[in-house]
C-alpha positions in Angstrom: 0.0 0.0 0.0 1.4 3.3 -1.1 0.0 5.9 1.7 -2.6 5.7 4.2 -4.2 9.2 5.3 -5.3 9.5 8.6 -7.6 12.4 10.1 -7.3 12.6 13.3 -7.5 15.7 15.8 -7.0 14.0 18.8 -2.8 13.3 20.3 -3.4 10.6 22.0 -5.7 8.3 19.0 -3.1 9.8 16.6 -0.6 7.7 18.6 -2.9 4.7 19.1 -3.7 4.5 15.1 0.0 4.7 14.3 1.0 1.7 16.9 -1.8 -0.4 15.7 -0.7 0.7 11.9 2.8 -0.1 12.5 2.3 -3.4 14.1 0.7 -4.5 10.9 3.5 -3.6 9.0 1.3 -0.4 7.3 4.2 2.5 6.8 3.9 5.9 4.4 1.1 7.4 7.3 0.1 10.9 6.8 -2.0 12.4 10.1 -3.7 15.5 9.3 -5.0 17.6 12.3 -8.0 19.6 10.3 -9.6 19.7 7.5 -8.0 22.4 5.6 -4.8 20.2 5.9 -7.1 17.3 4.5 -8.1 19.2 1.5 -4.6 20.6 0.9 -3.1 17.0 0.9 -6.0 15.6 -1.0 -5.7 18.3 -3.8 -1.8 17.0 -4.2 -2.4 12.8 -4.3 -4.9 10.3 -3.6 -3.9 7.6 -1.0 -5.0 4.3 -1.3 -7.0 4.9 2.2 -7.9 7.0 4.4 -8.7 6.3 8.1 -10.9 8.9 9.5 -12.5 10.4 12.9 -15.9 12.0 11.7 -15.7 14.8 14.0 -12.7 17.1 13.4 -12.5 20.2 15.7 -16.2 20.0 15.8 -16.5 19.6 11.7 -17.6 16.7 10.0 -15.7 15.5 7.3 -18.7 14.0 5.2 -18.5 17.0 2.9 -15.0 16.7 1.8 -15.0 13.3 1.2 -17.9 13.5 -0.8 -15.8 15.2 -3.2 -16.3 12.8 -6.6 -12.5 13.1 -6.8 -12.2 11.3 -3.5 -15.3 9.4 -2.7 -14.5 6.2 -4.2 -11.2 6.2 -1.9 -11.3 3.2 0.7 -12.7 4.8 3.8 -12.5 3.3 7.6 -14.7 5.8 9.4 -13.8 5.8 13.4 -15.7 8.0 15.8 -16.5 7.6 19.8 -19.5 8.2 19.0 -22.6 5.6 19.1 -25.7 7.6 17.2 -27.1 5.8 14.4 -27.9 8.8 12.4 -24.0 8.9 11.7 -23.5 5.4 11.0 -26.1 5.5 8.5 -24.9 8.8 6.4 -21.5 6.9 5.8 -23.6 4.0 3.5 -23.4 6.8 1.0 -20.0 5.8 0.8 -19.4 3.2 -2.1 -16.3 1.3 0.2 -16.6 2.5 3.6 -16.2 0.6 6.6 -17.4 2.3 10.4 -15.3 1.3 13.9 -16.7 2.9 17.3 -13.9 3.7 19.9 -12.3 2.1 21.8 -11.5 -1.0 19.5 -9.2 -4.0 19.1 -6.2 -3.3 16.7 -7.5 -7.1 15.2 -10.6 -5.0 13.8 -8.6 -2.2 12.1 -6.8 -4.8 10.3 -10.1 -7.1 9.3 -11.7 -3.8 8.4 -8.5 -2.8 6.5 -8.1 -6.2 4.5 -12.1 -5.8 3.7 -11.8 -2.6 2.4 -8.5 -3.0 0.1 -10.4 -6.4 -0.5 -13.7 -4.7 -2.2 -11.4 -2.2 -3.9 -9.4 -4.8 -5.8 -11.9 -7.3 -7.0 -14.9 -6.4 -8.7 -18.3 -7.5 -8.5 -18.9 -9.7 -11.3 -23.3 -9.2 -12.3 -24.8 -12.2 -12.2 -25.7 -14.0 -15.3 -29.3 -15.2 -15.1 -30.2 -17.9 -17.6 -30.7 -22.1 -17.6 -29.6 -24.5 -19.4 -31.8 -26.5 -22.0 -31.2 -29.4 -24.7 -31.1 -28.6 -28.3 -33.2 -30.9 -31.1 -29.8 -32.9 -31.4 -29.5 -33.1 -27.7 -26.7 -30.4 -27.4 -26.6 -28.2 -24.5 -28.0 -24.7 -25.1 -27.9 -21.3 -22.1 -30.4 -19.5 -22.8 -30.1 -16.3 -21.1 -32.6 -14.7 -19.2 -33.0 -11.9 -21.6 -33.7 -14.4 -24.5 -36.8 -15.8 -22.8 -40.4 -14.4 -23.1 -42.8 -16.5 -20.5 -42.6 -20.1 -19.0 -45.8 -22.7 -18.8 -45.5 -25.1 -15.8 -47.2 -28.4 -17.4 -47.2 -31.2 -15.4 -43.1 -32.3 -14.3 -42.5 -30.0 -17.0 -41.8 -26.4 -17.5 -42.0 -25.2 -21.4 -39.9 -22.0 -21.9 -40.5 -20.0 -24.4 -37.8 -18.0 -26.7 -39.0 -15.4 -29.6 -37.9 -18.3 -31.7 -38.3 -21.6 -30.0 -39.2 -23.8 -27.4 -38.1 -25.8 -24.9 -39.2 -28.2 -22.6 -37.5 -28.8 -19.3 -38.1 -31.4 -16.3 -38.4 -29.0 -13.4 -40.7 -26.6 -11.7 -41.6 -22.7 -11.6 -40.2 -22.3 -8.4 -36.4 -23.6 -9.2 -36.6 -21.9 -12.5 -37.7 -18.2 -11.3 -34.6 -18.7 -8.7 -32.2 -19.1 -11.6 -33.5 -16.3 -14.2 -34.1 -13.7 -11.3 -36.1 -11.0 -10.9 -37.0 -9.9 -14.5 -39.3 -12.5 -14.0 -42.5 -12.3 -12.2 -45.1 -15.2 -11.5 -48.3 -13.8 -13.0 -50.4 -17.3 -12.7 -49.9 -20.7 -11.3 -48.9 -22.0 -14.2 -46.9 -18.9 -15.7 -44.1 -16.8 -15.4 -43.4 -13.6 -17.6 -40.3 -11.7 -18.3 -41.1 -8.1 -17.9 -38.9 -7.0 -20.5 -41.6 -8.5 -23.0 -44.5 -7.2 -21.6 -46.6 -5.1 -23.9 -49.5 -4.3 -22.1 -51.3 -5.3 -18.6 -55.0 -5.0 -18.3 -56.4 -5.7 -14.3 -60.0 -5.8 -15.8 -59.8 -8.9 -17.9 -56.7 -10.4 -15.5 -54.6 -10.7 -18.8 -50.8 -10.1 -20.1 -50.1 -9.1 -23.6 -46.9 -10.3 -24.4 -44.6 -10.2 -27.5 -46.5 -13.6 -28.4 -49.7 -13.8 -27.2 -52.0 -13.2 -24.5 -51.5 -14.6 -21.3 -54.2 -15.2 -17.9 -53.2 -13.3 -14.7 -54.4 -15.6 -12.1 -56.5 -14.0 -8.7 -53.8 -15.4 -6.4 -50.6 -13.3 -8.3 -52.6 -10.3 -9.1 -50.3 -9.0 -6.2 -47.0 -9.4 -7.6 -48.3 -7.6 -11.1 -49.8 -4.7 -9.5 -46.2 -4.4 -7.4 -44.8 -4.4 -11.0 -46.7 -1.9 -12.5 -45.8 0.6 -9.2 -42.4 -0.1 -10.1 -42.7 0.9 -13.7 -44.7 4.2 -12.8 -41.9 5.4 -10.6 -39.1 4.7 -12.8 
């Protein structure tokens, strides 16, 4: 790690940070006392973290950091105090992590390895989809976005594609698990991908979909209706 920034008015938590820092084998520390010395060092270079008391000299330090040049820095927030209200404004950090004083120099390192952990590996989107066979038996993934509704018949789910369908020996249940939530049960017997949906009319309890018409059935009416509020806020 190239340099760790530390804000921290008070003597005797600058000397506690740098023991605990030190013991860990952390070097290149930079303790600023205020934050005019904050924004002076953060307008020269970006450290790879910053370690900071929320309250310095009776500022908060939420507005600098909130900078877009320095909000997606690795933050460890520490603060004696114990009001909620703070701990929640931090979550508007994208890679913050919160310690209360007094604490165990074992949690500044698991909350140091977490952060530079977060900031190194990226969070891979999920890829929704199933697998299906093919006329000559071959394996085919059809991605979620590929698919326009499901039929449960029977042991047997039928999914169909703008192009095709398949048949597959499981149930409504395991297959909305693996394509997600672009899926919503509108029936007993069907699921829809909301990405095909053309039109939703409560009156007659029906979907229009790129390929037909489909029933809404009394017992799901609940989980279309959520959909359409959805949709109206977006």
């Amino acid at each position: 790690m190239k340099s760790i920034l530390i804000l921290e008015d008070d003597p005797i938590w600058q000397r506690k940070l740098d023991e605990i820092l030190f013991q860990f084998n952390f070097s290149n520390l930079h303790f600023c006392n205020d934050l005019l010395e904050v924004d002076l060092f953060l307008k020269k270079q970006i450290p790879d973290l910053i370690i900071a008391d929320i309250l310095i000299i009776e500022n908060y330090i939420f507005d600098i950091l909130s900078n877009e040049n320095y909000n997606k820095i690795p933050i460890l927030f520490v603060t004696a105090s114990t009001e909620i209200g703070l701990y929640n404004y931090t979550k508007i950090f994208s890679n913050a992590s919160y310690l209360v004083k007094p604490f165990h120099p074992i949690s500044v390192k698991a909350a140091i390895d977490k952060l530079i952990s977060d900031e190194k590996i990226p969070i891979e989107k999920k890829q929704y989809g199933i697998t299906v066979r093919g006329i000559y038996n071959e394996k085919i993934f059809l991605d979620v976005n590929n698919i326009l509704s499901v039929k449960s018949e029977g042991n047997y789910c039928v999914i169909k594609t703008p192009k095709n369908q398949f048949a597959l020996k499981t149930n409504l249940i395991k297959l909305m698990a693996a394509l997600g939530d672009q899926m919503i049960r509108i029936h007993r017997s069907y699921i829809v991908n909301t990405k095909y949906i053309q039109k939703i009319n409560l009156g007659k309890m029906s979907i229009k979909i790129e390929n037909g018409i489909l029933p809404i059935g009394r017992k799901n009416k609940t989980n279309v209706e959520v959909y359409l509020n959805l949709v109206r806020e977006l």
